[in-house]
C-alpha positions as CSV (number, residue, x, y, z in Angstrom):
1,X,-5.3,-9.0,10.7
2,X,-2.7,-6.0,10.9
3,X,-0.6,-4.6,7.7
4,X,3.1,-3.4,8.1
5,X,3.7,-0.4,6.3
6,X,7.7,-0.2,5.7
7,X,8.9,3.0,4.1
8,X,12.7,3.1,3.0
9,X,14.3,6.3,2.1
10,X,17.1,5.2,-0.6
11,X,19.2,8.2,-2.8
12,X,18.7,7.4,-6.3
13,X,22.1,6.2,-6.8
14,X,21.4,3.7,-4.4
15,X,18.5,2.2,-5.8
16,X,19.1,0.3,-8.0
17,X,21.4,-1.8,-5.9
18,X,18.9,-1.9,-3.2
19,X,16.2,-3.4,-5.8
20,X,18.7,-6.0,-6.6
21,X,19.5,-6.9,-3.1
22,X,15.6,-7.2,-2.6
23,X,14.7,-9.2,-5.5
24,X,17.9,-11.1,-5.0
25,X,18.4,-11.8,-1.4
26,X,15.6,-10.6,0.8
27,X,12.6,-12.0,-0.9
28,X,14.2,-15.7,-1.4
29,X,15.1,-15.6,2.3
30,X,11.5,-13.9,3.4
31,X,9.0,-15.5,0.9
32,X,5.7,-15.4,3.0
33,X,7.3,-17.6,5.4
34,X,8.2,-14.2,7.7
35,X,4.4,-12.2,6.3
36,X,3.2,-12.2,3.2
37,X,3.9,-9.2,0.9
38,X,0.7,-7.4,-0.3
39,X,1.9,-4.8,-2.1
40,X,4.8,-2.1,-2.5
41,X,5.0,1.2,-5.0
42,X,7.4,3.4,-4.9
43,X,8.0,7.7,-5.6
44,X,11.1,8.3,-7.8
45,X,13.3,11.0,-7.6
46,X,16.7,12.1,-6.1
47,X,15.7,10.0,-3.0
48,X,13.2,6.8,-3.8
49,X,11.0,6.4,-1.2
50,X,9.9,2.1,-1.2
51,X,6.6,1.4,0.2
52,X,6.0,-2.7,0.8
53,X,3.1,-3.5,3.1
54,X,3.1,-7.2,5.0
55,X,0.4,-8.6,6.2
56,X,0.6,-10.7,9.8
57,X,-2.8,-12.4,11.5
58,X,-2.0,-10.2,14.8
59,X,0.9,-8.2,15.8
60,X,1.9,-11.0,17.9
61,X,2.0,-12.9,14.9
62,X,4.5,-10.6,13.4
63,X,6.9,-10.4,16.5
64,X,7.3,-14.3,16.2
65,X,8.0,-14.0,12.6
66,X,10.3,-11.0,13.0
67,X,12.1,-12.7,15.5
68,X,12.5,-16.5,13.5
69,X,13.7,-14.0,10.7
70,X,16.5,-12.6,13.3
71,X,17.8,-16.2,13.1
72,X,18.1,-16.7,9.7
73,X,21.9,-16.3,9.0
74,X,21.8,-15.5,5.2
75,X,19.4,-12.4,6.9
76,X,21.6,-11.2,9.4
77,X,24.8,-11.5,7.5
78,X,24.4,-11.2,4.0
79,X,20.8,-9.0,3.5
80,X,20.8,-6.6,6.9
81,X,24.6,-4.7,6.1
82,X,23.8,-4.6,2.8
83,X,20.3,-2.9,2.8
84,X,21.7,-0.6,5.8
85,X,24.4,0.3,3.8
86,X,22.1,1.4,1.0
87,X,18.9,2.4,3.2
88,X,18.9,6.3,4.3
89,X,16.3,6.1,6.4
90,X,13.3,3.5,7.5
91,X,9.7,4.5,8.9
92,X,7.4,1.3,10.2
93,X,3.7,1.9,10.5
94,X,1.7,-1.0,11.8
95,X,-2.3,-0.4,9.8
96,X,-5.4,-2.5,10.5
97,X,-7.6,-3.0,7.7
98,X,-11.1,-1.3,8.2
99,X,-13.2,-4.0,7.0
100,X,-15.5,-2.2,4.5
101,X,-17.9,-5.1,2.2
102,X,-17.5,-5.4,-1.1
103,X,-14.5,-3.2,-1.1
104,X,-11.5,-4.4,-3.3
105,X,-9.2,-2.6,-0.8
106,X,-7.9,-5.9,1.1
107,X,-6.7,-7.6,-2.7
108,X,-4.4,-5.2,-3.2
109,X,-3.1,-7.8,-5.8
110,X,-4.5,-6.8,-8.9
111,X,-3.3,-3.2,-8.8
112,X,-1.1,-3.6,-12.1
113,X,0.7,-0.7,-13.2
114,X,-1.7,2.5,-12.6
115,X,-0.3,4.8,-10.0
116,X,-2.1,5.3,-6.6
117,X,-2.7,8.1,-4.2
118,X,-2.1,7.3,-0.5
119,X,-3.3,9.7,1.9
120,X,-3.0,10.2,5.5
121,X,-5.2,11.9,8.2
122,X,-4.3,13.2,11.0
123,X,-7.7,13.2,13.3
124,X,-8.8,14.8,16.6
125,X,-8.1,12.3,19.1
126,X,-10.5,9.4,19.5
127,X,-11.8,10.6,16.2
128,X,-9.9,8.1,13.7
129,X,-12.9,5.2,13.9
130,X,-14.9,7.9,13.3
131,X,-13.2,9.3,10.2
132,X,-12.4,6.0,8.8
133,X,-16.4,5.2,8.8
134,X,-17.3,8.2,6.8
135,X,-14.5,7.3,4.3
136,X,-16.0,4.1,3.8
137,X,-19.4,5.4,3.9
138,X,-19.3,7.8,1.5
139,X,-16.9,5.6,-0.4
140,X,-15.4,7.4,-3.1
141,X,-14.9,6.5,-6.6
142,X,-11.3,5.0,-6.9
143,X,-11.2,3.9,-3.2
144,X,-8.8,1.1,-2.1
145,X,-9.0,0.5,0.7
146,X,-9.3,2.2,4.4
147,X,-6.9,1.6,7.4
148,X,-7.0,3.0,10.7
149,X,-3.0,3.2,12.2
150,X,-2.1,1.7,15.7
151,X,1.6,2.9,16.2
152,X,3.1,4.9,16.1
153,X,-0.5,7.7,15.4
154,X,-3.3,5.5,16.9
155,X,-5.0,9.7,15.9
156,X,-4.9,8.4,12.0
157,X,-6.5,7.0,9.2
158,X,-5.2,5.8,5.7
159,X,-6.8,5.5,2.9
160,X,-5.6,4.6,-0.7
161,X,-7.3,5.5,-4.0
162,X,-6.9,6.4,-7.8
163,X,-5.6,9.4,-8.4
164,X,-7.7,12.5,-8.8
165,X,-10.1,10.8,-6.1
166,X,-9.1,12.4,-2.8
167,X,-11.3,13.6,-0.4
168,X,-11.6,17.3,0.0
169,X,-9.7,18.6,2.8
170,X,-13.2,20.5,4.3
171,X,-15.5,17.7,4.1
172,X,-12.5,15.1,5.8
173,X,-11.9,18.4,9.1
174,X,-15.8,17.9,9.2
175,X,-15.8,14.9,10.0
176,X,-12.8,14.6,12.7
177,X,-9.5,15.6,10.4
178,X,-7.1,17.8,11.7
179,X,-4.7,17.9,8.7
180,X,-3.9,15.6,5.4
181,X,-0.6,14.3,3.7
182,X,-1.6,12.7,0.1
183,X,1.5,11.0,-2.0
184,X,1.2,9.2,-5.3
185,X,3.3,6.5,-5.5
186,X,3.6,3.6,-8.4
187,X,3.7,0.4,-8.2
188,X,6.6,-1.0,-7.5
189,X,9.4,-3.2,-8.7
190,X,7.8,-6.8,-6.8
């Protein structure tokens, strides 16, 4: 299994708009024929940043489905210009989950309204299997889940949590981490 991580840069005055167009148009079109949504939050402010994260059986999986989207005409002419139009900037990180048992990371379903930190870690390279197991391992309260990214930093790890549960930034460099970027996002609109 591999999660898509889509991050969409929108100015505030453009969000609301773009929400609309996404409930409205994109979702309709998309339901889980194209990947199944997981989960999306979002930060507020004078530019929104829109999280959503798909999940695909394989990244082949996903170029099939990407590409049958492609096709669909009420995509390509009615949703595409109009979320380009809106849209800043986009950022596509392709995750896979790091299986951890018992771990309510994967049913990222019943996350309701609390906010949640997501954190990323830049490791030494070869080092992100590595970091990602002492994450799970030493499992902190809060955690979500754990993902280690293929592209476009196969050198990083992701991990989601409550907030107030980070790691410290000493005990992740001991264990492989170069450097940390932690955002709290809340859930979002879908």
């Amino acid at each position: 299994m591999i999660h898509e991580l889509r991050e969409y840069r929108i100015d505030v005055r453009a969000a609301d708009a773009y929400f609309s167009l996404f409930r409205d148009l994109a979702m309709p079109i998309r339901g889980s024929a194209y990947g199944r949504l997981v989960a999306n939050w979002l930060i507020a402010g004078e530019v929104v940043t829109f999280y959503h994260l798909w999940e695909y059986d394989s990244l082949g999986e996903r170029t099939a489905k990407r590409a049958a989207l492609a096709q669909v005409e009420r995509w390509t002419r009615d949703f595409l210009p109009g979320a380009a139009a809106l849209v800043s900037s986009q950022r596509l990180t392709i995750l896979t989950p790091y299986a951890i048992d018992g771990l309510p990371g994967f049913a990222i379903d019943d996350f309701g309204t609390a906010p949640i930190v997501f954190t990323t870690v830049r490791c030494r390279t070869g080092k992100a299997a590595a970091v990602a197991s002492a994450i799970a391992t030493a499992r902190p309260p809060g955690l979500r889940g754990v993902w280690t990214e293929e592209m476009p930093d196969p050198n990083a790890v992701w991990y989601m949590c409550d907030p107030g549960e980070a790691l410290a930034s000493d005990w992740l460099e001991a264990h492989g981490a170069v450097h940390r970027t932690t955002k709290t996002c809340e859930r979002g609109p879908y």
